[in-house]
N, C-alpha and C positions, 0 to 999 in steps of 0.2 A: 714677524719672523716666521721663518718656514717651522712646525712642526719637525719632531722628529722621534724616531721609532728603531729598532734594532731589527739589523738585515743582517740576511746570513751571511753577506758576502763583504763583510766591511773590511777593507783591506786593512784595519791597523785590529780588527777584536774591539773596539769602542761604538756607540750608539752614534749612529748615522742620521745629519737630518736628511730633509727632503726637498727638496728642489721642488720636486712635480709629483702632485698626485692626483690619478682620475678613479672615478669611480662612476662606473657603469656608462663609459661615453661610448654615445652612437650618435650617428650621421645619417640618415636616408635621403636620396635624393627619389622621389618620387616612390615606386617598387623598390629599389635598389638598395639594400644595405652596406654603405660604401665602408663604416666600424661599427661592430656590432657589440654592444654592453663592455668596452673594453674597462680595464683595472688594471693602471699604473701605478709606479713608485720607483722616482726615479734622485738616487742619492746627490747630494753635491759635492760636489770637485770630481767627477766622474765623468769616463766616455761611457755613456749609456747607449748601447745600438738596438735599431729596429732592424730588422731581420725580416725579409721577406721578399715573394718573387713579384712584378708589376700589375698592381691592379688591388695587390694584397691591403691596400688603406693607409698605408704610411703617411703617403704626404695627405691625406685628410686629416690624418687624427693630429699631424704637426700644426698644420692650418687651425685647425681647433683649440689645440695648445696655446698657443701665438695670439690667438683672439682675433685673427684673421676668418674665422669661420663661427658659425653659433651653432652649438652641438643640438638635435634633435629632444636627446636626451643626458644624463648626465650632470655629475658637478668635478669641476676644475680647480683647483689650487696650483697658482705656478709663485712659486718665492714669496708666499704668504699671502697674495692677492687672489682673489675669487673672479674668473675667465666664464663669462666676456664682462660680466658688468664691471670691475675693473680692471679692464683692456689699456685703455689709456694709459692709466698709472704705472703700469708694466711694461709699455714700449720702450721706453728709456734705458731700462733694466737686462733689455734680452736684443740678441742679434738672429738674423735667419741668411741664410746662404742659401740660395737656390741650384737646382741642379742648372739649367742653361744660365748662361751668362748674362746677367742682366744691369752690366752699366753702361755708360755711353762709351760706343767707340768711337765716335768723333770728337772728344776731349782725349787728355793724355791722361797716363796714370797718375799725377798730381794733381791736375784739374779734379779727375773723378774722386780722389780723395779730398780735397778741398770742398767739392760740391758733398760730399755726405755729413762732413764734418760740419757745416752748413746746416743740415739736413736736420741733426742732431746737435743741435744749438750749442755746439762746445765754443765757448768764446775763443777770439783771435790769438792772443798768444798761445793757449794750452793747445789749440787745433792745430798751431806750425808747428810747436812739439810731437807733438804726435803724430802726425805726417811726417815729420824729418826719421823720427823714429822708428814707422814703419816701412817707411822706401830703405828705408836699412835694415832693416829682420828681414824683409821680404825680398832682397837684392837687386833693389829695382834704382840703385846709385846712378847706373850711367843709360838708364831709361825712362826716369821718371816724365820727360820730356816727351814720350814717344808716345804715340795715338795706341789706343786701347786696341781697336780694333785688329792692329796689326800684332797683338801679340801672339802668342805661342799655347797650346792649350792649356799646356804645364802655367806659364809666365799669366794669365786670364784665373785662372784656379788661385795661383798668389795675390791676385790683385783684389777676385772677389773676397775672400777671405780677410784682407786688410780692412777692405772696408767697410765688411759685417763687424768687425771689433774695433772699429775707428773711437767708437766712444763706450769702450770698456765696457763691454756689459758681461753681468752674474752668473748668466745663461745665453747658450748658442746653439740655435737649430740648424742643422746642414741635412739641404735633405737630395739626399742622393751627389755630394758632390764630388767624385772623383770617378764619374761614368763616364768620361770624356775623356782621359788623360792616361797617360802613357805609365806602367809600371814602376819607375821612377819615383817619376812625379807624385806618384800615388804615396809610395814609400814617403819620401820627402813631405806631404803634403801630413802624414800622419802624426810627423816626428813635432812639425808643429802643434797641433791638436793636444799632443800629451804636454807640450810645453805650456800651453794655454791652462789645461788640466792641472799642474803641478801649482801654476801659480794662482789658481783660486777656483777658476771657469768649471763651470758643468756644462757640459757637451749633451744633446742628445741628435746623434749621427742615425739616418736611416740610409740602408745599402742593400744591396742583393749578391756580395761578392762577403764568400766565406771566410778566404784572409783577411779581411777588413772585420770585420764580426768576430773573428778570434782576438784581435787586439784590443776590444772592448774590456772594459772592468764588469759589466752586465748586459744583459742585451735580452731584448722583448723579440720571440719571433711572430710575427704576424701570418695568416692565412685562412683570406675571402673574409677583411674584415675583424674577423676575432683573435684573442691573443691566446695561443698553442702552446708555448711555453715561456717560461723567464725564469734567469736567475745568473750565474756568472759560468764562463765558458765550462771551465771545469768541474760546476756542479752537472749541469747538461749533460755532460758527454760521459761523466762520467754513475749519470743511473742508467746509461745504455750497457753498460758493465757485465763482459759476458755476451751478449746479442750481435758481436758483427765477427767476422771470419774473411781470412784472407784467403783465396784459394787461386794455385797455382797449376793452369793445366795446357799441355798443349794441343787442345783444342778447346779455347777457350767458348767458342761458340755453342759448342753442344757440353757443354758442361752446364753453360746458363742454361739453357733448355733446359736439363734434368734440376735445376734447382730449381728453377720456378713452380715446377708442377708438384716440389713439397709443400704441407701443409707446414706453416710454420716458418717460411720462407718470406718476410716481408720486400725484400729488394734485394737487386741483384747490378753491378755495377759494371763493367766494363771497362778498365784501364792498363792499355796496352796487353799482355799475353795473362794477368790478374785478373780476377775476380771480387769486389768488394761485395760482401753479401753481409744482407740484413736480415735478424732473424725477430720474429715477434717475443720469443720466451727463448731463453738459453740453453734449454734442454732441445732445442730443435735444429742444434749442431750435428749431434749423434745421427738424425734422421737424413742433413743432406749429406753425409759422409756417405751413407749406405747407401744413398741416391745414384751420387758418383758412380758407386761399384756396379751397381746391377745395370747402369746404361753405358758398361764398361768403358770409361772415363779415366785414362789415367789423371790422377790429381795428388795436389799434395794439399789438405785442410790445416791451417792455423790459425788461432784465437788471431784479431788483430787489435788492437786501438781505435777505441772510436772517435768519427770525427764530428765538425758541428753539422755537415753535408749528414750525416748519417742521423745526425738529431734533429733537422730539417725535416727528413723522409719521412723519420719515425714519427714526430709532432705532424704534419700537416697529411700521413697516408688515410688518416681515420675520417679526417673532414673531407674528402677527397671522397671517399668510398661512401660517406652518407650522402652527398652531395648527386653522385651517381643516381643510388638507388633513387635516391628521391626522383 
């Protein structure tokens, strides 16, 4: 049985176990540190998201998780089992969804689930249940007949997704999968997820889209590798508290100009005729306001809400900037 430990973010106030825990996993591929020393924990019956922009180590460190990969360094727990040496043992237990599509599209949607159900040794009656069952959650009634390849990106997303949970598993990695598909779909695609979530699944989702990472119960942002921050949306956003400012000008262009060249000014946003500005310390509000005046700017400054985009900036500007120097 998985350990378990108390997180701050347990949605009921009671002791959380743990699905997934690492501790100091890294990958190098030659030079390359593709995760560097990362420390996971990741609760059960939760959407847990990875967070981060392409290149960031996500789907290594998933591949690793999964015991699809052998970590450099590091030790693994996923659902009580010790990753890679028992890998085996665990395959059973856990699904992966990939970002491209990866079933045949020269079978039909029935076929393809037939063949994984196969795959995953679910004997013959319980596998036609659960294929009848999922061509109905999935609304694939009056197309289960129809060749894969021809489906829809939305209808190819339902498909794979069916057959990552064809044989019920504890845990489900999706790593990057709604990078193809229409906002919609994406919507829809999620409302599933939380359904899976409700009835036992632990989810862990990797994304580089901010709405999709706000719906998370927790979420790991990753960048070049290492893990920047974790914890639940609203613990995040909200130690940025104070540090972001909406600013309204018309001339929005030279308004960013004069913000930038405050000290205390970490970012500066551009959305439509606003300003989303990011500041390193809270008292360095007072500084771009005056900024504004003296490069006579009409503007109007207010505190705003911050978002995960602004907890993005602020977690990954530091590695960015030593990254530089270096």
């Amino acid at each position: 049985m998985a350990s378990a430990e108390p997180l701050p973010d347990g949605r009921d106030g009671a002791v959380q176990e743990i699905a997934i825990r690492a501790r100091g996993l890294t990958r190098r591929f030659g030079a390359l540190v593709a995760v560097d020393h990362l420390d996971l924990q990741v609760p059960r019956r939760h959407v847990y998201g990875f967070l981060g922009p392409n290149g960031s180590g996500k789907s290594t460190a998933i591949r690793m998780l999964c015991g699809l990969l052998t970590p450099s360094e590091g030790e693994i727990e996923v659902l009580g089992l010790r990753v890679p040496e028992q890998a085996e043992a665990l395959r059973g237990r856990i699904g992966y969804m990939t970002q491209k599509f990866s079933l045949f599209e020269d079978l039909t949607v029935r076929e393809n689930l037939e063949f994984l159900a196969a795959v995953q040794d679910l004997p013959g009656p319980r596998a036609r249940q659960r294929i009848d069952a999922l061509v109905e959650q999935s609304r694939f009634g009056d197309r289960q007949r129809q060749l894969a390849g021809t489906l829809s990106g939305g209808q190819k997303q339902r498909l794979a997704l069916a057959g990552a949970v064809i044989h019920e598993p504890e845990l489900l990695f999706l790593d990057e999968p709604t990078s193809a598909v229409d906002p919609e779909s994406r919507r829809d695609f999620w409302e599933k997820l939380f359904e899976l979530a409700d009835a036992g699944t632990t989810l862990m989702v990797s994304t580089h889209y901010m709405d999709e990472a706000e719906r998370c119960h927790r979420l790991a942002i990753l960048d070049r590798g290492a893990l920047v921050a974790d914890g639940s949306p609203a613990e995040l956003t909200g130690a940025l508290a104070g540090r972001t400012l909406l600013v309204e000008a018309r001339d929005p262009r030279r308004a960013k100009q004069a913000l930038l060249a405050v000290p205390g000014v970490a970012s500066v946003a551009q959305i439509g005729n606003s300003l989303r500005v990011l500041l390193d310390r809270a008292d360095a509000a007072a500084d771009a306001g005056a900024a504004l005046q003296r490069a006579g700017v009409a503007a109007g400054v207010e505190p705003s809400t911050p978002s995960l985009e602004d907890v993005f900036v602020a977690a990954t500007r530091g590695r960015a900037a030593a990254g530089d120097a270096a």
